[in-house]
N, C-alpha and C positions, 0 to 999 in steps of 0.2 A: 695728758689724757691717755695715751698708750699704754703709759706702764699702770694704772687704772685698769682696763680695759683687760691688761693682761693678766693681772692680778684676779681677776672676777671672773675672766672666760673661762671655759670650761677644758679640760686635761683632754684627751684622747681616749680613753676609759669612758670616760664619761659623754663623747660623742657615740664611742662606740655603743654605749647600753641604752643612749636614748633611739638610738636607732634599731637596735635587737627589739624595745617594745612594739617599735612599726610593722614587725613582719608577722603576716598572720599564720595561723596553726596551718598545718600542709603545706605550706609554701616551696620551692625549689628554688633556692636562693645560689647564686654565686659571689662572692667573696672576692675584690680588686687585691690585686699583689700591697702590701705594703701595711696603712691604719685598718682600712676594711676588714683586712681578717680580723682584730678585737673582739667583731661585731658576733662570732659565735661563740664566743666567752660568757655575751649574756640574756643570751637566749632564757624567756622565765622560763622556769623550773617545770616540766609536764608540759611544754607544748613541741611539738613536733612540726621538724624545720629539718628538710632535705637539704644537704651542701652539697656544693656541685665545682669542681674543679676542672679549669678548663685542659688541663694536661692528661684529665681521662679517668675522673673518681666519683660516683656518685653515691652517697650516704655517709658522707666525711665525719671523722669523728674529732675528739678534741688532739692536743697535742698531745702524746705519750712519755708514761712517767721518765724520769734519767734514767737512761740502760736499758730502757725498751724500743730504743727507735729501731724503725726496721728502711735501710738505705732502699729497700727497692717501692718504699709507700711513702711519698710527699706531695705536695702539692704542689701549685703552677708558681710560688715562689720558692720552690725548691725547700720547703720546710717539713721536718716530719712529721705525718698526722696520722691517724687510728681509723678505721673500720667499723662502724658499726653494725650491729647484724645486721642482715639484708643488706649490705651497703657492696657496692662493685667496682671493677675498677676497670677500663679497656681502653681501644688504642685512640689514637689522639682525633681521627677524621669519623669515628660515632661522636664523638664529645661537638665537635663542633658544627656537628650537624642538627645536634639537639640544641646549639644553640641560633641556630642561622634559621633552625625551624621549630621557632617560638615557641619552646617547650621550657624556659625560663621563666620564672615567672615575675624574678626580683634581681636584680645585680647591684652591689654597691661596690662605686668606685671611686678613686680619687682624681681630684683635677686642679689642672693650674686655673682656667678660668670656666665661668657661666655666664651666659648672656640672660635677659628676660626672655627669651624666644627660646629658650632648652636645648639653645648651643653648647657643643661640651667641648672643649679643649685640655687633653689629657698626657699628649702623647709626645710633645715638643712644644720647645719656647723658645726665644729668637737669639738665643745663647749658644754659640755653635760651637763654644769648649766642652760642653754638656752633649754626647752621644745621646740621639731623641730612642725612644722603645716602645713602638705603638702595642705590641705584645697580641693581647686576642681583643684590645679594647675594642677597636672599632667594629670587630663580630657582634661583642655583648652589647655596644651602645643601643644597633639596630637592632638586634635579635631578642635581648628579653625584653617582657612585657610592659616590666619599669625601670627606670632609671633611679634611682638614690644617689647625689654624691655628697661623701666626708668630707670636710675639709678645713683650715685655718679660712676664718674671714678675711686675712690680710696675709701677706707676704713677710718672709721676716724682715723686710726691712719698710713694710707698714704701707705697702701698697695695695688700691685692693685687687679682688677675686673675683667678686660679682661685676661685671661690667657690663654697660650700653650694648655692648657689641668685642666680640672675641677678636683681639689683637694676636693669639697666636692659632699657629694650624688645627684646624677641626679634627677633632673627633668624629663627632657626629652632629648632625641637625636634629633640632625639635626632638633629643630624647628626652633630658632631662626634668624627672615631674617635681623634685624635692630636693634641697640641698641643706643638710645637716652641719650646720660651723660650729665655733667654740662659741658663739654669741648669739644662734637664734635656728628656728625653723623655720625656712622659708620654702612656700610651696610655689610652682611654677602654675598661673592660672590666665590662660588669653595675653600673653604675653607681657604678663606683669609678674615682677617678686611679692609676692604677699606672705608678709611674716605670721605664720600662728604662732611662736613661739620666740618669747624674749627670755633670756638669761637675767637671772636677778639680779638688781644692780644698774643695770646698761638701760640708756633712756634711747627714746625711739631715736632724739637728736643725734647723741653719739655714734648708735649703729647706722643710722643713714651718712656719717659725718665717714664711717669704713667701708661704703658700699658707692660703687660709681654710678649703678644705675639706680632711679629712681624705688623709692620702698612705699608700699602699698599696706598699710595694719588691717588684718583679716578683723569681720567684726566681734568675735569670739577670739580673739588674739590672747595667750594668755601665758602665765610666767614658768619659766624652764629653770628649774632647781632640781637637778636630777644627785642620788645619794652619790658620797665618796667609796669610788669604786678604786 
């Protein structure tokens, strides 16, 4: 059933553009180090989406062509990115004051685990060969307004992500509203996962058979077939 599973789930492209559809026109978005940036790749075409980097850039632009990068403009993964007009760039303690003072209005990030309660565990796992790197996470968990996290429904060696209750150190409590996998949308609501979106293919038994905690189908629950991006 795995290699099934894996075969059907969805590429990283392909979480990242279903998740670009969620973010509405004016929004002030920040981007987690790592899959999340994707997520401004596919932004639709005329709607207008504020990036926001926590290293101190606000109106981010895409990544610039070969032989234009410029060393002293990247963002908080140290990657080079573009300027849009109006867009600014300053020092590191206004950035995170905009975001400690709810002036965020979306963050997607990535995590090792979710609980049904909007536990977020992003920052370390009980692997202490692994240097843990909480970074500005626990700023943005509490500080924007929502939560989104990216991420594999399972572990690469097929464990899950979604769980009862978070086995490793917090992030943060109660931020998580939505968690975008290769295998479904599931929203955080009163302390339950409820799925509005399955991946075509994957039956509600299989995805609860990759989820520890219990799965709740929203009654408009409906099928995630998003294009080859």
């Amino acid at each position: 059933m795995t290699t099934t599973l894996e075969k059907i789930g969805l590429s990283r492209n392909q979480v990242a553009w279903r998740i670009a559809q969620e973010i509405e026109e004016g929004s002030y978005v920040n981007l987690g180090i790592g899959s999340p940036e994707l997520v401004s790749n596919f932004i639709p075409v005329g709607r207008e989406i504020i990036f926001h980097s926590e290293n101190g850039i606000l109106g981010m632009g895409s990544a610039p062509e070969p032989g234009q990068e410029d060393g002293n403009l990247i963002n908080a993964g140290k990657k080079p990115v573009t300027l849009l007009p109006g867009g600014s760039y300053f020092n590191h303690t206004d950035s995170f004051a905009m975001i400690r003072g709810g002036h965020i209005d979306i963050c997607v990030l990535g995590a090792y685990q979710v609980a049904p309660n909007g536990d977020l565990a992003n920052w370390a796992t009980l692997d202490t060969t692994k240097p843990p790197g909480v970074g500005g996470a626990m700023d943005l968990a509490v500080g924007a307004k929502r939560i989104f996290v990216m991420m594999d429904h399972c572990t690469k060696t097929g464990e899950p992500k979604l769980m009862r209750e978070c086995t490793y150190p917090l992030t943060g409590t109660d931020v998580v509203r939505t968690v975008f996998t290769d295998l479904a949308v599931i929203d955080i609501v009163e302390n339950e996962f409820v799925v509005r979106e399955i991946v075509k293919g994957i039956s509600t038994d299989e995805l609860q058979e990759k989820t520890d905690a219990p799965l709740k189908l929203a009654e408009n629950c409906g099928v995630l077939e998003p294009p080859e991006v």
